[in-house]
C-alpha positions as CSV (number, residue, x, y, z in Angstrom):
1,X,-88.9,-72.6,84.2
2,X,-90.9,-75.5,83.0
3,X,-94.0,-75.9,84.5
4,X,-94.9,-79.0,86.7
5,X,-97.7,-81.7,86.3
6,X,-99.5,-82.7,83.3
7,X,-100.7,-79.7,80.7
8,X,-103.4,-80.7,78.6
9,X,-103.2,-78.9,75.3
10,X,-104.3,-78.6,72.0
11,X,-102.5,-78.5,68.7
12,X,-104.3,-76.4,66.0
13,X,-105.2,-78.7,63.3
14,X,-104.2,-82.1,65.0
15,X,-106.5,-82.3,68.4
16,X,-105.4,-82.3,72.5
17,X,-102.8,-83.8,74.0
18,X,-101.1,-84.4,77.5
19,X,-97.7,-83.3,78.4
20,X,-96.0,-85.0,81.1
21,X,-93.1,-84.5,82.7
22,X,-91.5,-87.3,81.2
23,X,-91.9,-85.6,78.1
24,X,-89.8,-82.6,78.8
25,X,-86.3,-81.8,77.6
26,X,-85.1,-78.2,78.1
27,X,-85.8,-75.1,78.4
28,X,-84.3,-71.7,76.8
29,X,-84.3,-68.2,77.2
30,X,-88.4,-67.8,76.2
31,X,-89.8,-71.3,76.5
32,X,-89.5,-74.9,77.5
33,X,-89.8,-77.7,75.0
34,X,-91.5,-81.1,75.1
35,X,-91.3,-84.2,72.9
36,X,-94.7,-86.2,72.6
37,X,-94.4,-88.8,70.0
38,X,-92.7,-87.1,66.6
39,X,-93.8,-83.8,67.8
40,X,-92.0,-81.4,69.4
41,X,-94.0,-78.5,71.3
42,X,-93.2,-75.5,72.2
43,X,-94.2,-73.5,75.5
44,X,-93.7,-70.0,76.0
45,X,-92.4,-69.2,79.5
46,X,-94.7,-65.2,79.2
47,X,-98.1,-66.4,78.7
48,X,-98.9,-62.8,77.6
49,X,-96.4,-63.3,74.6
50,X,-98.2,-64.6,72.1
51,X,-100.4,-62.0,72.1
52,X,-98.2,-59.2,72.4
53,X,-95.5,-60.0,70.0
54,X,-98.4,-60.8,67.4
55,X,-96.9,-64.7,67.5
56,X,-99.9,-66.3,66.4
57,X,-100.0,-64.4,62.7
58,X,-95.4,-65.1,63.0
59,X,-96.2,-68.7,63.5
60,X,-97.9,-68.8,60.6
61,X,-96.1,-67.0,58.2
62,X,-92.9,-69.1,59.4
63,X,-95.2,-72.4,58.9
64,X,-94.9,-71.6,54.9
65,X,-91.2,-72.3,54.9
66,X,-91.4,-75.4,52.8
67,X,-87.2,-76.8,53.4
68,X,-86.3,-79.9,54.8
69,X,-83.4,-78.4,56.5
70,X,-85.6,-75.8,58.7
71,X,-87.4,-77.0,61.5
72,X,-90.5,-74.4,61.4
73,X,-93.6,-74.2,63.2
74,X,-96.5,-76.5,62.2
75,X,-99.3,-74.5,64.1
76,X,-100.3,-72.8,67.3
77,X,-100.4,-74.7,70.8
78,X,-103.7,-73.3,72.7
79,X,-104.5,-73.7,76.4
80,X,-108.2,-75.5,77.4
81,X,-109.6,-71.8,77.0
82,X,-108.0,-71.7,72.9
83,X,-105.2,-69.4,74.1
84,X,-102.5,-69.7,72.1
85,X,-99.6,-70.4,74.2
86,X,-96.9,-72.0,72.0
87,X,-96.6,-73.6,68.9
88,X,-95.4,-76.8,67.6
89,X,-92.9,-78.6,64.8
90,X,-91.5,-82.0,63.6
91,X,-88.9,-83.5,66.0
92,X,-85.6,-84.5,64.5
93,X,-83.1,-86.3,65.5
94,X,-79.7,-84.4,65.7
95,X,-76.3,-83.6,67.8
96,X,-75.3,-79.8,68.0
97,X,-72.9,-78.6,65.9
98,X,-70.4,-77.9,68.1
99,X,-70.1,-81.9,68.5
100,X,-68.2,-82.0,65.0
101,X,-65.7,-79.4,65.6
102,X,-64.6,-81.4,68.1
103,X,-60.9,-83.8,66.5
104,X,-62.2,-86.5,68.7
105,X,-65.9,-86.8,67.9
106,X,-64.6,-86.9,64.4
107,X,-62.3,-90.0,64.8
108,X,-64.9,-91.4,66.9
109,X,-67.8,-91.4,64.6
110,X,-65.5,-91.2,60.8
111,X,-67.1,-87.7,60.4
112,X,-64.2,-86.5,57.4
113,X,-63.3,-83.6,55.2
114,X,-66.4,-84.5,52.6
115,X,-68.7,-84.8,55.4
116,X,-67.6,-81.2,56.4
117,X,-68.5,-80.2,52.8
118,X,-71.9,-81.8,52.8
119,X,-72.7,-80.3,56.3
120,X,-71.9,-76.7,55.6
121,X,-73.3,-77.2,52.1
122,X,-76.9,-77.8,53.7
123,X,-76.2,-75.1,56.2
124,X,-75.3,-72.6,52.9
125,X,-78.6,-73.9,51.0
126,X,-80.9,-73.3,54.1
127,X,-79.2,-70.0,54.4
128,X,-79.5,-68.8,50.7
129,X,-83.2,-70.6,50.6
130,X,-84.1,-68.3,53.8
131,X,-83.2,-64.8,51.7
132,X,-85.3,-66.0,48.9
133,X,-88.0,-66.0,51.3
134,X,-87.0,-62.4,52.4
135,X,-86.2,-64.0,55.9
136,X,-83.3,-63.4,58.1
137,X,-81.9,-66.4,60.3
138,X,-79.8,-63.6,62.7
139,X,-78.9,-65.9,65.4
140,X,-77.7,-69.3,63.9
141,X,-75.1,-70.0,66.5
142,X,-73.6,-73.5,66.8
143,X,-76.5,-74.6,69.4
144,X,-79.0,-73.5,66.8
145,X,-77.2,-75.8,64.0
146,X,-77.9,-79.9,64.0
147,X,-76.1,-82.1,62.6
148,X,-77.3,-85.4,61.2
149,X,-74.2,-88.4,60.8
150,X,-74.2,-91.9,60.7
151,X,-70.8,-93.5,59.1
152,X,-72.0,-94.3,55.7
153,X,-74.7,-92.1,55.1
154,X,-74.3,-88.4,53.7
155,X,-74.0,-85.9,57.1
156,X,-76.9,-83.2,56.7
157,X,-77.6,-80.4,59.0
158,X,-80.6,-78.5,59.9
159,X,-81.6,-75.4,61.8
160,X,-84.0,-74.9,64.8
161,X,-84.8,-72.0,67.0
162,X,-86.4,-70.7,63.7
163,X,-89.2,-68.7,65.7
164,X,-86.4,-66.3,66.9
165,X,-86.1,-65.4,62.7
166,X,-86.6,-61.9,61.3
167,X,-89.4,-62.1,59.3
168,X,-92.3,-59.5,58.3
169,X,-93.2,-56.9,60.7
170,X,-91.1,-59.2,63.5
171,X,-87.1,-58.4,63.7
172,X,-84.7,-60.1,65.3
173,X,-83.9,-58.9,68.8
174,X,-81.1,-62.1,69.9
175,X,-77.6,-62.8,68.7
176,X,-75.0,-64.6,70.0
177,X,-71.6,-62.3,70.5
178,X,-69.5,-64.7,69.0
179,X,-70.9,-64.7,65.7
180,X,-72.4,-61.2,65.3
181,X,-70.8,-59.3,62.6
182,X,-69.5,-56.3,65.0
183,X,-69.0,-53.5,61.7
184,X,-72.6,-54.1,60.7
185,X,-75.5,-51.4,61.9
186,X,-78.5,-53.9,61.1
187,X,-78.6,-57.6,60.5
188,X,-78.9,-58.5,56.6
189,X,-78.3,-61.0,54.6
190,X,-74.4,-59.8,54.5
191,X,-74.8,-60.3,59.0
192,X,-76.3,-64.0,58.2
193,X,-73.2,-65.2,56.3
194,X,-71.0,-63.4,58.2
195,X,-72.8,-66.1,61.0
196,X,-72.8,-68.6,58.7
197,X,-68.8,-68.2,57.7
198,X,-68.1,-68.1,61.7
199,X,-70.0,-71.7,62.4
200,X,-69.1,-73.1,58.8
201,X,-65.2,-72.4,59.7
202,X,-65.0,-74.1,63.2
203,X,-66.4,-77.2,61.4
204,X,-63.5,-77.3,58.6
205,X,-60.5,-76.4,61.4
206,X,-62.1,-76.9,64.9
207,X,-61.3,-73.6,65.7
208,X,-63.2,-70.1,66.2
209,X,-61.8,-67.7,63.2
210,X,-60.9,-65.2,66.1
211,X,-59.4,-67.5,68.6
212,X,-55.8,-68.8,68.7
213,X,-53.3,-66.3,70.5
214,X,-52.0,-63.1,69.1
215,X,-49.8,-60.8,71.4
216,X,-51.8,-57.9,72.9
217,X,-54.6,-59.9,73.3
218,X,-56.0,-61.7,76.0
219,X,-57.8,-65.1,76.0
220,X,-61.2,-62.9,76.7
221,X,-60.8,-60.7,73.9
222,X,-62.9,-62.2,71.6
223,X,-65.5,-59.6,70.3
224,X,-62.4,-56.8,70.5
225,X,-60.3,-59.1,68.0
226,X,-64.0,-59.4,66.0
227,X,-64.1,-55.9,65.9
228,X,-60.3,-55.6,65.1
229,X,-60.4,-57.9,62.3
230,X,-57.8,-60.0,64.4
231,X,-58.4,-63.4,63.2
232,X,-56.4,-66.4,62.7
233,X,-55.3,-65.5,59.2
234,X,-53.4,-62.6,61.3
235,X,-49.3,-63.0,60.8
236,X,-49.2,-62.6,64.8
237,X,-51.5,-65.4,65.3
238,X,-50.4,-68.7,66.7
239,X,-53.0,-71.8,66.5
240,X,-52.7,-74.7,68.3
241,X,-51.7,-78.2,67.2
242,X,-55.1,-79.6,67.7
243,X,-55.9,-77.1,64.8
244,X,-57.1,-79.0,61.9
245,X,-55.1,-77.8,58.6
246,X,-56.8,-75.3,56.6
247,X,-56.0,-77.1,53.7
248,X,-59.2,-78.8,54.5
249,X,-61.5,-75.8,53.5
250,X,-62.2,-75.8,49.6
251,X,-59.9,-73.2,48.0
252,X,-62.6,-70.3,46.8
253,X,-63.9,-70.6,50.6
254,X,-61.0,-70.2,51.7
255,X,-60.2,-67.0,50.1
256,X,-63.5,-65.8,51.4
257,X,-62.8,-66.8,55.1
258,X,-59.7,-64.4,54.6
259,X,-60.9,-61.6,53.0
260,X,-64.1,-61.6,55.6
261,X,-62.6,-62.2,58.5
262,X,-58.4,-60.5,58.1
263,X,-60.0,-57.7,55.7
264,X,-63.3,-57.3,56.6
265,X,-65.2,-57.7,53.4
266,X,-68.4,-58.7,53.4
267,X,-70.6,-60.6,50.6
268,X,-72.2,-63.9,49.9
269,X,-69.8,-67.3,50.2
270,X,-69.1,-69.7,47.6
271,X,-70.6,-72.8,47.9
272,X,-68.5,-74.9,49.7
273,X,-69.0,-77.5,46.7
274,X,-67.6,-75.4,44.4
275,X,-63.8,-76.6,44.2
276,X,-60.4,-75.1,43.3
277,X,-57.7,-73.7,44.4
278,X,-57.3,-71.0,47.0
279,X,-55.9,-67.4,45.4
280,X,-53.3,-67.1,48.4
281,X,-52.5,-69.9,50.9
282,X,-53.3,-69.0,54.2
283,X,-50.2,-69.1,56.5
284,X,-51.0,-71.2,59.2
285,X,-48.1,-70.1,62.7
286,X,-48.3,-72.8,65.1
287,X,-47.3,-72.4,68.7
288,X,-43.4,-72.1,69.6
289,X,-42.1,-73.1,73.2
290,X,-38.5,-72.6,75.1
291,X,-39.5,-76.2,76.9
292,X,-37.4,-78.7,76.7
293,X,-37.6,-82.3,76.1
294,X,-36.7,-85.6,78.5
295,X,-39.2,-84.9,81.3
296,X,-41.7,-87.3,79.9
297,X,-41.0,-90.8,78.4
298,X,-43.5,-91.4,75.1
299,X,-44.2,-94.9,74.1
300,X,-46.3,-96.5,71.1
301,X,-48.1,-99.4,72.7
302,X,-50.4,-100.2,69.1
303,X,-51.2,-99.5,65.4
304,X,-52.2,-100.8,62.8
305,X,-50.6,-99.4,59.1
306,X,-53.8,-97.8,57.2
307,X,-56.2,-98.1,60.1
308,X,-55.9,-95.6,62.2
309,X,-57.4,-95.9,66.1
310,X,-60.1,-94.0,66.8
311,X,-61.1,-94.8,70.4
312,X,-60.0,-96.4,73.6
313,X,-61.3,-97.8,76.5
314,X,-60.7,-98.0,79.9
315,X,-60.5,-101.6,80.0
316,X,-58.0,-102.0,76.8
317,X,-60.3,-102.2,74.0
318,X,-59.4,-99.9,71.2
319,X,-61.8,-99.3,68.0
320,X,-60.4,-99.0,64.6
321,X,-61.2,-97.2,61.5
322,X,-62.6,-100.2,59.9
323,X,-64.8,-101.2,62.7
324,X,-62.3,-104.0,64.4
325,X,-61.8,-103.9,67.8
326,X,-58.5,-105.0,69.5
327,X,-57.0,-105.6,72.9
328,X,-54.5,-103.8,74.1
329,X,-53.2,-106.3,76.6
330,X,-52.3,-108.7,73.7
331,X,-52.9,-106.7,70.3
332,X,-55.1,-109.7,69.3
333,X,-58.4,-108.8,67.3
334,X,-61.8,-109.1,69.5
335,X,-64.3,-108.4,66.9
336,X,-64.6,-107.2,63.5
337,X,-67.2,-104.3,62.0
338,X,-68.0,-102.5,65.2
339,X,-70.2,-99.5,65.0
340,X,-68.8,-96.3,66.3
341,X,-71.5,-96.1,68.7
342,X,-70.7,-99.5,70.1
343,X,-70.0,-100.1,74.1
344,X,-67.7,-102.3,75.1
345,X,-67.3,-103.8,78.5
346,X,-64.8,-106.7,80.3
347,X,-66.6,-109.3,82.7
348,X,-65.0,-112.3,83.8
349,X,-66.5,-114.5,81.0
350,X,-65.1,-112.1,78.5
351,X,-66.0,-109.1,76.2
352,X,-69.5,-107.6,76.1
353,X,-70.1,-104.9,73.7
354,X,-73.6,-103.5,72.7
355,X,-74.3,-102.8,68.9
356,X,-77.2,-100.5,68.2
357,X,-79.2,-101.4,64.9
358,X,-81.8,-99.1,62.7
359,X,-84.5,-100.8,64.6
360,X,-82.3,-102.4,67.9
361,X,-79.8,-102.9,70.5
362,X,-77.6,-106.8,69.7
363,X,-75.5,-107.7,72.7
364,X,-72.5,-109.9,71.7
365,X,-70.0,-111.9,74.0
366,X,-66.5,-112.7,73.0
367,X,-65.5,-115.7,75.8
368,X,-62.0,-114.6,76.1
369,X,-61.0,-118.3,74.4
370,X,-61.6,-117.7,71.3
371,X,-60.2,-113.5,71.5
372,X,-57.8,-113.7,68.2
373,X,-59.7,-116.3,66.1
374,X,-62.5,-115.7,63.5
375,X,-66.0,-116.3,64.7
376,X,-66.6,-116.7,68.8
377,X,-69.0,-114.2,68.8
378,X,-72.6,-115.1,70.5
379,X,-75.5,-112.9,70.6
380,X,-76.9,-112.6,73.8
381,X,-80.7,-112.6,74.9
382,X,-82.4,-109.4,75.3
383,X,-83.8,-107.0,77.7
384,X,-87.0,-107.8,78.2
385,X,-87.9,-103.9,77.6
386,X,-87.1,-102.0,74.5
387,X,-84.5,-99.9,74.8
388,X,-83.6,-96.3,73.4
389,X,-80.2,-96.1,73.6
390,X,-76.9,-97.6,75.6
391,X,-75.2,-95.9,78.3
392,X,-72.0,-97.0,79.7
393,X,-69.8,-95.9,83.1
394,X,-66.7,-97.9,83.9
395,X,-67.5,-101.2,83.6
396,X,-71.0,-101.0,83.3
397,X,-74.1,-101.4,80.7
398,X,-77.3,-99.6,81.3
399,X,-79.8,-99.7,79.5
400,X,-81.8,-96.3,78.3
401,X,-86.2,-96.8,78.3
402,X,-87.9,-93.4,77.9
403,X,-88.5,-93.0,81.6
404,X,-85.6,-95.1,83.3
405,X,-82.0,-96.0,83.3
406,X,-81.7,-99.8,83.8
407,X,-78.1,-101.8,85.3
408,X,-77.8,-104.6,82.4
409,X,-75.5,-108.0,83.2
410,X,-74.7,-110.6,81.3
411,X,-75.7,-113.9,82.8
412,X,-73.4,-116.6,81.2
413,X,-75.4,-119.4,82.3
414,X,-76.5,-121.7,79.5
415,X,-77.3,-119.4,76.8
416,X,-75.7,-116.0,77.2
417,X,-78.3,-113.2,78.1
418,X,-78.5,-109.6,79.3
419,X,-80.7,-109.6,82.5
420,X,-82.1,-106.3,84.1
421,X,-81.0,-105.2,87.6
422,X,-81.4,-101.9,89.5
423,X,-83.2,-99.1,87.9
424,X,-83.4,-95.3,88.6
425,X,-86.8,-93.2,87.1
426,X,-85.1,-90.4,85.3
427,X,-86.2,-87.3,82.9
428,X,-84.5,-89.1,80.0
429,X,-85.7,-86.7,77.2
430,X,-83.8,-84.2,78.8
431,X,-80.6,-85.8,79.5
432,X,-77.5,-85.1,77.6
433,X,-75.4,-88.7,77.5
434,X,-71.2,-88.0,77.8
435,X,-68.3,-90.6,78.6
436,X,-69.2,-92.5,82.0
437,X,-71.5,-89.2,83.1
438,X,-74.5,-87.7,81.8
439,X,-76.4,-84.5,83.0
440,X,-80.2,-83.8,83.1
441,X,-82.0,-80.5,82.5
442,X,-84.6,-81.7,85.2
443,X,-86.9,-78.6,84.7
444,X,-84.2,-75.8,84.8
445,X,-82.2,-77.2,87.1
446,X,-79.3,-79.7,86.1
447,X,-78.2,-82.7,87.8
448,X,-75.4,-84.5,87.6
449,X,-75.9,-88.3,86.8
450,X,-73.0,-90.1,88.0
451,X,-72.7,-94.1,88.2
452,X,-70.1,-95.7,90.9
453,X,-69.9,-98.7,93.3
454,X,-73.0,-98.1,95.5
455,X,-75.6,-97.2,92.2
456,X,-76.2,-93.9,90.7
457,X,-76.5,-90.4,92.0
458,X,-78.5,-87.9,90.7
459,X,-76.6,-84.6,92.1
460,X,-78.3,-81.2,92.1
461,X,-75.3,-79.3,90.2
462,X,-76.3,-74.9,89.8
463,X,-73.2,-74.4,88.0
464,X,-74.3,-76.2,84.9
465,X,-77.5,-74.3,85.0
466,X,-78.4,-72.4,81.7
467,X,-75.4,-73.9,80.2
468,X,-75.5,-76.5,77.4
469,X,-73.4,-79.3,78.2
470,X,-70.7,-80.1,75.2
471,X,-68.6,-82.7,76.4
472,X,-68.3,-84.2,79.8
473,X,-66.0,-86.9,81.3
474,X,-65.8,-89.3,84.6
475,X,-64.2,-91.7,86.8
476,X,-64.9,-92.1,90.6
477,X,-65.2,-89.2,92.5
478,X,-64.6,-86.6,89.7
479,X,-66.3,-84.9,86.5
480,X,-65.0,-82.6,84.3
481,X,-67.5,-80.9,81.5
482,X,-66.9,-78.3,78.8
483,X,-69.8,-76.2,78.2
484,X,-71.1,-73.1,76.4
485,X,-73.2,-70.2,77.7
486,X,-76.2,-68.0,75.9
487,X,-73.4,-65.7,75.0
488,X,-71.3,-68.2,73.0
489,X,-68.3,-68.5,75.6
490,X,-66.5,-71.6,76.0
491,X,-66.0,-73.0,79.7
492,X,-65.0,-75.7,82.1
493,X,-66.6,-77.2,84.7
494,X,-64.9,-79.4,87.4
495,X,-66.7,-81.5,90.4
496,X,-64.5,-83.3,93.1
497,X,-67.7,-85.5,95.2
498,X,-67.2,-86.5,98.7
499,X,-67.4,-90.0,99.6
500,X,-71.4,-89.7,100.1
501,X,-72.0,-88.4,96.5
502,X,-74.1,-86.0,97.7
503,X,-71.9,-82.6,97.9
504,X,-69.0,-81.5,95.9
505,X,-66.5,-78.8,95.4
506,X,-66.6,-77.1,91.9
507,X,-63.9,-75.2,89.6
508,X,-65.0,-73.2,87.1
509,X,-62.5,-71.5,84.3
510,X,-62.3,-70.4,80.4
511,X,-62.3,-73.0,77.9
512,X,-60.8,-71.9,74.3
513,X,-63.5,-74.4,72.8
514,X,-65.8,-77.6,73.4
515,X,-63.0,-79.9,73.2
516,X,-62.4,-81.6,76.5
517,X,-59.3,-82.9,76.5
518,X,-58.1,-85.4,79.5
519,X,-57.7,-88.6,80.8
520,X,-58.8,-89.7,84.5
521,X,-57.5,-92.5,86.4
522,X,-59.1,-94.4,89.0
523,X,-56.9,-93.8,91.4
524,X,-58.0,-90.4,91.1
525,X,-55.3,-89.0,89.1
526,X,-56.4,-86.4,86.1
527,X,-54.0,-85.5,83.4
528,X,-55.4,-82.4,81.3
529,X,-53.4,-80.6,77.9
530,X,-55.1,-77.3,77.0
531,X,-51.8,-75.9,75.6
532,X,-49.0,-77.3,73.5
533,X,-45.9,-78.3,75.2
534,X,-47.5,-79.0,79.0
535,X,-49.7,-81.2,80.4
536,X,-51.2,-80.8,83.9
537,X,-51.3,-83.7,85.9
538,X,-53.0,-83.4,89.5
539,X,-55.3,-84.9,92.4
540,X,-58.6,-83.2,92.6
541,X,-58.8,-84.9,96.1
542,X,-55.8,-83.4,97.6
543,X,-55.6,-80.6,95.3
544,X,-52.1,-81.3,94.3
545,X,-51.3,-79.7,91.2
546,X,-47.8,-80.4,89.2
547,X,-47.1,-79.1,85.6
548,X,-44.7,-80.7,83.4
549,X,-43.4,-78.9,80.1
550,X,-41.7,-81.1,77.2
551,X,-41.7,-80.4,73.7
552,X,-43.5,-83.7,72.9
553,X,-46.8,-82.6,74.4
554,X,-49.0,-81.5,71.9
555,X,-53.3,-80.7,71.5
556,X,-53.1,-82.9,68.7
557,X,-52.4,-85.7,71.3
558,X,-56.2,-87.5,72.5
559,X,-55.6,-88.3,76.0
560,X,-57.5,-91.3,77.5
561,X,-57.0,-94.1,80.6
562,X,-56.0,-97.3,80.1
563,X,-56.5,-98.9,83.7
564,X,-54.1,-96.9,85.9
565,X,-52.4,-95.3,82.8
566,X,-52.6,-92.4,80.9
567,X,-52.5,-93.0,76.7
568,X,-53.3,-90.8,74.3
569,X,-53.8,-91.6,70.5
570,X,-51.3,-89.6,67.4
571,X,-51.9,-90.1,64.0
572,X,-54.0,-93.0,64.9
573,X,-51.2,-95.2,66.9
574,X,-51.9,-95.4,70.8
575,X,-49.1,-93.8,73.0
576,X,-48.3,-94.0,76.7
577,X,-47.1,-91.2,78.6
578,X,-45.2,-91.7,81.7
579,X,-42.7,-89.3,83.7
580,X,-39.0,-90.0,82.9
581,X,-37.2,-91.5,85.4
C-alpha cells in the first residue's frame, strides 16, 4: 500500500523533492508510483529491497538503456538518511495496450490497420534492441505495453515495468500466464517473442491467439490450450464476429503466428513492416447457431456512404469518420472536424461540445437555429482554471484540474461562457477516466466515481481492487467494468447502487477480453451481447433477466443508448434494435 502524508525524498543527481498525495497514481505488486512534474518515481513497498536484491547496482545498469521506446530508470530515489528506496524515470503519456484491441476504441479514435503496423513495429524494435543489450523483457504483458495515438500522427508504443527485466546477475522471477511460452524451461529470447507474438496478435485481430471456442475446452482453459498448442488457427476453433479479419496481419507474420502458436515453433518474427503474402491462408471458422430469426426487429436509423460512424451519444449526436457530427433526431450536420476526443452535450440553448487542443480545452455552442447550416458555431469563454482533461456523465461537462473535478455550464447570457459550479477534491493522477464513470486507485483501494442527480459519489468498491480497469460504462444506478487481473484474466464487474449511492450489490463473472460490450438505458434497462446470435437484455434493479436468440445478433454489432433506446453501429450505419411485435 502507498504510504500516507508527504515523503520528502531525494533524486540522485537532480536534488529533494516532496510527494504528496496528490501526486500518487497506483500501486503494483512491489511498489507505488508517483508523478511530480515530468518525473515519475518509483517507491518500493519492502524497504529492505533495495538492498537485498542488489537494486541500487540493477538500477544502474538498466539506466544505460539508451531507446526511446523503454522507459528505464534515471537514478536511485533515497530516503532523508541516503537510503535508496526507489528509483525514478521520465513520465510518458500513454493508454495500455489492451485499449487498441478493443473494435470500438478503434473506430472511436481512427486507430487502423497501418497504425497496428507501426505499433507492433516499435514493440518488435524495442524487443530486438533489448537482446542486443543481452537483456530479457520476460513479462511484457499488455499492461506493461503503451501506446501512443493521436489521429494523424504515427501510433508508437513503449514499454514500462522495465525494472522487473532480466538483466546481469538479476533474472526475472514475474510472468504473466497468458503470455508465457508454456514448452519453454527458461525465459530467452525465443520466451520474449513468443510474449511479444501473443500481445502483437491481439492488436491485429482483437483476440487472444488461444481464445475463441474449440470443443473439449472450457472458457477457463486458457494455459491448457497454450500448452496444447490449441489456438485459433485450430480447424475446431470458432471465433467470434467481433474478430477482426486476419487478413489484417502482414502475410510473413502471419505465417509465423501459425507456425508458433498451431505448431509450436519457436524463432524470431518478421518485422511486421516487411510485406507479402502469407504461405497458407489461415482458415478463419466463425460461430454457427440453430437460432432463428424474427424475434428482434433491426432498423437503420443513419449513414453516411464513405463515412462510416464511429460513436454515439446518449443524447443523438453521432461522430463520423471525418470529424462531422450529426443529429440523430433530424440527420442534419451539427459541426464539422470534431476531434475523437471531443464531448458533446444537449442544453436547452443547444449543442455544447468540448474540443481539446495541443495546449487547451475550446468550448463551442451550436444554438440549435442554425443546426444544418455552415458556420453557427461560437466559442465560449473559459474556465477560469486550466484544465487537464474533459470528463463527461449524461448530460454533463466537468472539468478535470490536477486535484479536482469541477461541474462546468454554459451560461448563455450575452456572450456564451463555461462557468464553474460544484467541485469534489479527488486523487486525479490516479484515476482511470471511462464512459459516464471513472474509478480511482485512492492508495490501494478503488472507488467508484459515479456522477448523477444529487452530485458525485465516490464509492468504496473492494472488488476492483488490484485489478486494472479496461473499460467501464454507466447510467443511473448501474456500472458495468471489464477488467484484468496480475494473472492476465479477463473479467466483468457489475454494481447495482441503492438509491443513497452509498452501498451496492456486485456481479462478478469471466470476460473472454476487455471489450465491454452494452448499452444502458435510463430507465434502467441493460442490453449486453458477449456471444453471436443472443443478446441479454435485463433490470439490474429487479434482477429480471430475459435472453433473446436471433440470427441477426452479432459481436460485430457496437451497442450504445440513444435516449430510451438501444442502437448499435454495423459497418458504420447506426441500427436500432427493438423486440418484434
Amino acid at each position: 500500500m502507498a504510504r500516507k502524508g508527504a515523503i520528502n525524498v531525494l533524486l540522485d543527481g537532480r536534488g529533494g523533492v516532496t510527494l504528496r498525495e496528490s501526486d500518487y497514481i497506483t500501486t503494483g505488486g512491489e511498489g507505488s508510483i508517483y508523478k511530480t512534474g515530468q518525473t515519475v518515481v518509483k517507491l518500493y513497498t519492502d524497504p529492505n529491497k533495495m538492498a537485498r536484491d542488489g537494486m541500487p547496482e540493477k538500477v544502474k545498469m538498466l539506466a544505460r538503456l539508451q531507446h526511446p521506446g523503454i522507459v528505464a530508470p534515471h537514478g536511485l530515489v533515497l530516503d532523508d538518511s541516503r537510503k535508496p528506496i526507489g528509483f525514478y524515470m521520465p513520465f510518458v503519456v500513454g493508454e495500455p495496450m489492451s485499449r487498441v484491441f478493443v473494435s470500438d476504441y478503434r473506430s472511436r479514435t481512427g486507430f487502423g490497420e497501418w497504425d497496428a503496423v507501426a505499433v507492433t513495429q516499435c514493440m518488435f524494435d524495442i524487443v530486438a534492441y533489448a537482446h542486443t543489450q543481452q537483456v530479457l523483457l520476460v513479462d511484457a504483458n499488455e499492461l506493461n505495453w503503451l501506446v501512443h495515438f493521436t489521429k494523424g500522427n504515427a501510433a508508437s508504443a513503449s514499454v514500462i515495468d522495465v525494472d522487473s527485466w532480466a538483466i546481469g546477475r538479476w533474472p526475472a522471477t514475474v510472468i504473466m500466464p497468458s503470455i508465457r511460452d508454456w514448452s519453454a524451461k527458461a525465459f530467452s529470447p525465443e520466451t520474449d517473442w513468443f510474449a511479444w507474438g501473443i500481445v502483437a496478435f491481439q492488436v491485429f485481430t482483437g483476440i487472444h491467439p488461444f481464445k475463441g471456442r474449440i470443443e473439449g475446452y472450457k472458457p477457463g482453459d486458457l494455459v491448457r490450450r497454450m500448452k496444447d498448442n490449441a489456438s485459433v488457427f485450430d480447424q475446431r476453433a470458432k471465433l467470434p464476429l467481433s474478430v477482426r479479419d486476419f487478413s489484417c496481419i502482414p502475410g510473413p507474420l502471419l505465417d509465423w503466428f501459425q507456425a508458433t502458436f498451431q505448431l509450436g515453433k519457436r524463432g524470431t518474427p518478421p518485422a511486421p513492416t516487411v510485406m507479402g503474402k502469407p504461405a497458407k491462408a489461415a482458415q478463419v471458422m466463425r460461430a454457427v447457431t440453430t437460432a432463428a430469426g424474427g424475434a428482434l426487429v433491426f432498423e437503420k436509423l443513419f449513414a453516411r456512404t464513405g463515412d462510416p460512424v464511429t460513436r454515439i451519444w446518449a443524447n443523438g449526436a453521432v461522430r463520423l469518420a471525418s470529424g462531422e457530427l450529426c443529429d440523430l433526431e433530424t440527420g442534419m450536420s451539427i459541426a464539422y472536424q470534431m476531434p475523437a476526443d471531443a464531448e458533446v452535450i444537449k442544453v436547452p440553448e443547444g449543442w455544447v461540445i468540448s474540443l481539446p487542443t495541443s495546449t487547451e480545452i475550446v468550448f463551442a455552442h451550436i444554438p440549435y437555429e442554425v443546426v444544418g447550416g455552415v458556420g453557427g458555431r461560437r466559442l465560449a469563454e473559459q474556465p477560469l482554471l486550466p484544465l487537464r482533461r474533459i470528463f463527461r456523465a449524461g448530460k454533463t461537462l466537468f472539468g478535470v484540474t490536477d486535484r479536482q473535478l469541477i461541474e462546468l455550464e454554459l451560461n448563455d447570457v450575452g456572450r456564451p461562457r463555461m462557468i464553474m459550479d460544484r467541485r469534489w477534491n479527488m486523487l486525479v493522477g490516479a484515476t482511470t477516466w471511462l464512459d459516464d464513470v471513472a474509478v480511482t486507485n485512492a492508495l490501494g483501494n478503488a472507488f467508484v466515481v459515479l456522477p448523477h442527480a444529487g452530485g458525485i459519489s465516490q464509492i468504496r468498491v473492494a472488488e476492483l481492487d488490484g485489478k486494472t480497469v479496461v473499460a467501464g460504462k454507466a447510467c443511473g444506478r448501474f456500472a458495468a467494468f471489464t477488467v484484468v487481473d496480475k494473472q492476465g484474466v479477463y473479467g466483468k464487474v457489475e454494481l447495482t447502487f441503492d438509491k443513497t449511492f452509498t452501498r451496492y450489490q456486485a456481479w462478478v463473472g469471466p470476460a473472454d477480453g476487455p471489450e465491454l460490450n452494452m448499452a444502458i438505458l435510463p430507465r434502467g434497462v441493460v442490453a449486453t451481447i458477449t456471444d453471436d446470435f443472443e443478446i441479454t437484455i435485463f433490470v439490474p434493479t429487479t434482477g429480471t433477466v430475459n435472453k433473446v436468440r436471433d440470427t441477426g445478433v452479432s459481436t460485430a454489432m457496437k451497442l450504445a443508448a440513444w435516449s430510451e433506446r438501444i442502437v448499435y453501429i454495423l459497418d458504420g450505419a447506426v441500427w436500432q434494435m427493438r423486440m418484434a411485435p
